[in-house]
C-alpha positions in Angstrom: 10.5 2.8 -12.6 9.2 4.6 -9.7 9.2 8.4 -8.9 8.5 11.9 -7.6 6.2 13.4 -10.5 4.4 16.0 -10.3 1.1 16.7 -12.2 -1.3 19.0 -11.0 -1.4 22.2 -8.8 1.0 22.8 -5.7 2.3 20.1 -3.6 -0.8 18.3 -3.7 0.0 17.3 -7.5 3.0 16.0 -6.6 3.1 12.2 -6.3 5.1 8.7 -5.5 4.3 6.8 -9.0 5.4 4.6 -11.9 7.1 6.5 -14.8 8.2 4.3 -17.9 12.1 4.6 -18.0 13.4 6.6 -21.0 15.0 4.7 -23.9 18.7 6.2 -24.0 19.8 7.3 -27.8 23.5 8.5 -28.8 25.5 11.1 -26.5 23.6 9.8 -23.8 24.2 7.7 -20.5 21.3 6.3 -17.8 22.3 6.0 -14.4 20.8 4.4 -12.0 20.2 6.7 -8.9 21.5 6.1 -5.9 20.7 9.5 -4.0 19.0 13.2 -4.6 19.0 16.4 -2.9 16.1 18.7 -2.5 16.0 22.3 -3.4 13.6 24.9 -3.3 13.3 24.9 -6.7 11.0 21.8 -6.6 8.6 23.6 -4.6 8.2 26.5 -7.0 8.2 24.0 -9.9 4.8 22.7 -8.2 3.4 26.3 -7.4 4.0 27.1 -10.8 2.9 24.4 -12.8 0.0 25.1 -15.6 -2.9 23.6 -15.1 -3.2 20.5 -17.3 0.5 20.7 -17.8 2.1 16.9 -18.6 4.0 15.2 -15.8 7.4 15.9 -15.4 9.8 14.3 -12.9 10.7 16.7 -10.3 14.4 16.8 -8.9 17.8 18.8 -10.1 20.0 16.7 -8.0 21.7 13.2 -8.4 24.4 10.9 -8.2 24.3 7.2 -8.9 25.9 4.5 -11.2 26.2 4.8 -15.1 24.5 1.2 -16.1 23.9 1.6 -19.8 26.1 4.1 -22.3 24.5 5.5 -25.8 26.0 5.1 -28.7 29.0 7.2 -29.3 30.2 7.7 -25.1 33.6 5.9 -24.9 34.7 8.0 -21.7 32.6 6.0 -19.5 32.2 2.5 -18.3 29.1 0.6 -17.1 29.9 1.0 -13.2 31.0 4.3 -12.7 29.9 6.3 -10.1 29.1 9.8 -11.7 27.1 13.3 -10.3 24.7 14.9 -12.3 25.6 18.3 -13.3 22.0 20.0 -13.5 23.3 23.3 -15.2 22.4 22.2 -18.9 23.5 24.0 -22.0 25.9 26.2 -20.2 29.5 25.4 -21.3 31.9 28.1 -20.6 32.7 30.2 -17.3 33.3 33.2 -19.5 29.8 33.4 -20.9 26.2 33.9 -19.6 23.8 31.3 -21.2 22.3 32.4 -24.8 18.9 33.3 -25.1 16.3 34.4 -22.5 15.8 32.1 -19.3 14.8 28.4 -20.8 15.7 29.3 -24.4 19.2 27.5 -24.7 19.6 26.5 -20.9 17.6 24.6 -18.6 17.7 23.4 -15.2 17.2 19.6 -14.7 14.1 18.8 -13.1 11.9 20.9 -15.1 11.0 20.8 -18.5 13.2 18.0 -18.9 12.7 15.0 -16.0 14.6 15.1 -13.3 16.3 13.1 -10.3 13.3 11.9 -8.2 13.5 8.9 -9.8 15.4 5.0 -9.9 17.2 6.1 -12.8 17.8 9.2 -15.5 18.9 9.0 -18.8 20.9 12.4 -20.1 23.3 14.0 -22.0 27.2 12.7 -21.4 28.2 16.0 -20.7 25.9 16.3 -18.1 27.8 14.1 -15.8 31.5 14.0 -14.0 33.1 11.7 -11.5 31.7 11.7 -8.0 34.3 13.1 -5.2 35.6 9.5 -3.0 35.6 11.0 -0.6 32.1 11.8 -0.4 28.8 9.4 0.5 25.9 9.0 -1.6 24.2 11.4 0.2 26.7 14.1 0.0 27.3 13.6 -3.6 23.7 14.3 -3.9 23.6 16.8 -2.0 26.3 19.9 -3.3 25.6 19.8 -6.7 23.1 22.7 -7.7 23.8 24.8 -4.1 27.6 23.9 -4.8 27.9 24.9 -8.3 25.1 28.3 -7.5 27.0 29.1 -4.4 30.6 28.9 -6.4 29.7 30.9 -9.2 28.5 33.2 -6.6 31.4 33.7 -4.4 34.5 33.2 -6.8 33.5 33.9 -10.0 31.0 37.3 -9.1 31.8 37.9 -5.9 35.9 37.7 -6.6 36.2 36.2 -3.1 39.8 36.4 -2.1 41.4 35.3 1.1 41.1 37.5 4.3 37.5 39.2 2.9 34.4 39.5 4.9 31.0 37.6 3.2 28.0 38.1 4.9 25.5 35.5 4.5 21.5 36.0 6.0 19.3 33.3 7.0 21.4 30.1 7.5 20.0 26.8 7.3 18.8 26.5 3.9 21.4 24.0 1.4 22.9 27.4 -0.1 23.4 29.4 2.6 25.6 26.7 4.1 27.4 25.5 1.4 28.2 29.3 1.3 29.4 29.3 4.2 31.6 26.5 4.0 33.2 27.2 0.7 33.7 30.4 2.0 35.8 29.9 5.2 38.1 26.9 3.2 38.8 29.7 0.6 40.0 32.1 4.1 37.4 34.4 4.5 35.7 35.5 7.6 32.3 34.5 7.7 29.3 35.8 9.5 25.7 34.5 9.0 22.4 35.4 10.6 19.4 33.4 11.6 16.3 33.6 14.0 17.1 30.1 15.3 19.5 29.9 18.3 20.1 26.1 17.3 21.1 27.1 13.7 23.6 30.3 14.9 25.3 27.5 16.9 25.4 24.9 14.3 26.8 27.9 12.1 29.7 28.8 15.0 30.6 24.6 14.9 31.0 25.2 11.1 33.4 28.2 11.5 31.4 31.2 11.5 33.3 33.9 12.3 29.9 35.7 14.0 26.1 34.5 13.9 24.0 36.8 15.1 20.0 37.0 15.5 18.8 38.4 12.2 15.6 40.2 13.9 18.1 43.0 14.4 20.0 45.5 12.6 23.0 43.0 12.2 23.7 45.0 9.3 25.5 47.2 11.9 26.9 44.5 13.6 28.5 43.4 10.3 30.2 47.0 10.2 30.9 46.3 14.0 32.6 43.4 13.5 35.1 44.9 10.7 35.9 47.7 12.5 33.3 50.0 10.6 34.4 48.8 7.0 31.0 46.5 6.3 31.5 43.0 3.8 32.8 42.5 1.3 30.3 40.0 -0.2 26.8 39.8 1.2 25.3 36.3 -0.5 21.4 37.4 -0.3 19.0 34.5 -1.0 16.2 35.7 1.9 15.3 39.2 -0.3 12.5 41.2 1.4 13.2 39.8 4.6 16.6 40.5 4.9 17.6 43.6 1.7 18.0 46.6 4.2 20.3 45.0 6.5 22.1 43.3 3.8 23.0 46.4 1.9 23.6 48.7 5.2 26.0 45.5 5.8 27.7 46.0 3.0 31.5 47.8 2.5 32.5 50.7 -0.1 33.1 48.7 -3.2 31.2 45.6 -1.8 29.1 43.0 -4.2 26.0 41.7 -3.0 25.1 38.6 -5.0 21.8 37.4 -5.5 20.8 34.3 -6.4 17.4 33.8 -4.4 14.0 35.8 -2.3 12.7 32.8 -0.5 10.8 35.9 1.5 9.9 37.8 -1.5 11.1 39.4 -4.3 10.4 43.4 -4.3 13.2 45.9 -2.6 13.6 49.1 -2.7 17.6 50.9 -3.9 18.4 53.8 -2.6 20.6 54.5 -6.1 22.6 57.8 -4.3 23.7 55.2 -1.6 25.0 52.4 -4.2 26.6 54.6 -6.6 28.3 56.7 -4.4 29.9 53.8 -2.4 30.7 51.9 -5.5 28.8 49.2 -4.6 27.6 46.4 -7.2 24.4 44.3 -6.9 24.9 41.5 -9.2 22.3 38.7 -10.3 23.3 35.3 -10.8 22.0 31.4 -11.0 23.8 28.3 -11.1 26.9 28.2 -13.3 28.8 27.0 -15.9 30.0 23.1 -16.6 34.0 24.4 -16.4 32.9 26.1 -13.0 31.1 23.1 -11.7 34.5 20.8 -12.7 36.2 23.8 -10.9 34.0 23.1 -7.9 34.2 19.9 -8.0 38.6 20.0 -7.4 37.8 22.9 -4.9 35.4 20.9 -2.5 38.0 17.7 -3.3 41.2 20.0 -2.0 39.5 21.0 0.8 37.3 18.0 1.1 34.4 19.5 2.3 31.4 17.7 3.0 28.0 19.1 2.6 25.8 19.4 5.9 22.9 16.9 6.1 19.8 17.8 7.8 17.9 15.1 7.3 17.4 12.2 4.7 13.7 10.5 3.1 13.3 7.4 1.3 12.3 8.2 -2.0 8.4 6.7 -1.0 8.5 9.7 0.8 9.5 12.6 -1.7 6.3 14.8 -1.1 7.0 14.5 2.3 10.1 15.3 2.3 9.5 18.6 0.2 6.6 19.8 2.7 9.4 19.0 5.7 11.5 21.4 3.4 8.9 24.2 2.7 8.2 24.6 6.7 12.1 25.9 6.6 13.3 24.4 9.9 16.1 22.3 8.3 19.8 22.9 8.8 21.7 21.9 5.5 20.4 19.7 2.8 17.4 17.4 2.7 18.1 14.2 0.7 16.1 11.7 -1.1 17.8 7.7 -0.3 16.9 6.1 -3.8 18.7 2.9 -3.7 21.5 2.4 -1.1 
């Protein structure tokens, strides 16, 4: 079968190449792809591959057809159209995964193959019914930001109807699937970006405020609620963005982190935090009961994920260089067999 495997150092080991497809053993199903998303992930996968390190299969996100079932799955049927849940090992909402990071949960895509590929063969519970309502491409497309982004604002961040979440740098797949989970949940949104064409984009979404992020927007969050600040700042920028993002943020507020695609050292000023009861809480992807949550959420409110652009899969690497230069506005999808 062919794929997007990397083997190497940095982008430049990543390749378009024949794999051999997996043989599927009991508890398993294969499914043929018909789409994948990109994520930034992928790109660090690369940077940080060993030297000498086997190939793996990059790609966390899929959705396709189940065409051959291991022995022992009699909840599926050769033809159904599933998504690829790419939180492994992680079955409850109520706990954090066991173990340090990679000891008793993994993210698809690394060590374990991933999506940039014809087909995948894992674990039954990996997969769920793909939303109707959605396109290939969608499918594809909300699976790791949707179930990261959930976790983020509903089950951390307690998001409740009528809250403010603040959300730097939009354009990325999270930040807007943060943004529109947010607004169909009734909170009032407002994002930040150095692009004029992506605050727009973000007001057509339902932004609540966009403002250029080159200035101290923190106080134009506290502007904008009449002094009080967020209630939820969703930081995945780091460096970049920390002192407005916790200058944005109310008495009692959470800032969630799940990302520092600018880097990853801040600096606390601990009298500030403690004395306005504010929380700064950790947190990456989520739970299989929260993604079957997020799954009925984005089907009650049928939201559809935001497509920037989509790549053959021939064209993975270049599709992952299109999505290190950061100029994209929503997701960037791989078109595997359409």
């Amino acid at each position: 079968m062919k794929a997007i495997v990397h083997q190497g150092e940095g982008l430049d080991g990543a390749s378009y190449r024949d794999m051999e497809r997996p043989g599927i053993e009991p508890g398993q199903v294969c499914v043929k792809l018909k789409a994948a998303a990109l994520n930034h992930r992928d790109i660090w996968t690369c940077n940080r591959a060993e030297p000498g390190a086997s190939p793996v299969i990059l790609g966390s996100d899929g959705t396709g057809i189940v065409s051959e079932l291991g022995a022992g799955v009699d909840d599926l049927a050769v033809g159904d159209e599933v998504v690829i849940n790419s939180s492994q090992d992680w079955a409850s909402r109520s706990e954090v995964p066991l173990g340090e990071y990679g000891v008793g949960y993994k993210i698809l895509g690394f060590p374990d193959h991933g999506t940039f590929a014809e087909y995948i063969v894992i674990g039954r519970q990996q997969v769920e019914p793909k939303p109707a309502f959605l396109d290939w491409r969608e499918a594809a497309a909300f699976c790791l930001v949707g179930i990261t982004t959930y976790r983020a604002l509903f089950s951390e961040g307690r998001l409740k109807a009528g809250q403010t979440v603040a959300i730097p740098g939009i354009g990325g797949g999270a930040a807007t699937q943060a943004l529109l989970f947010a607004k169909a949940a009734g909170a009032k949104v407002v994002i930040t970006s150095r692009s004029e064409e992506k605050l727009s984009k973000a007001r057509e979404l339902g932004a609540n405020l966009a403002v250029k992020s080159d200035g101290d927007w923190g106080q134009a969050v506290r502007d904008f609620t009449a002094g009080r600040g967020a209630d939820i700042v969703i930081e995945t920028v780091g460096e970049a963005t920390w002192k407005n993002s916790l200058a944005a943020l109310a008495n009692g507020g959470r800032l969630v982190v799940f990302g520092g695609t600018s880097g990853g050292t801040v600096e606390i000023d601990l009298g500030s935090l403690y004395l306005h009861w504010q929380s700064i809480i950790g947190t990456t992807m989520g739970s299989r009961e929260e993604f079957r949550d997020m799954l009925a959420f984005t089907e009650a409110h049928q939201i559809h994920p935001i497509i920037d652009r989509s790549f053959p899969l021939s064209e993975g690497v270049e599709a992952m260089r299109y999505l290190d230069s950061a100029g994209q506005m929503g997701n960037v999808v791989l078109e595997i067999d359409t």
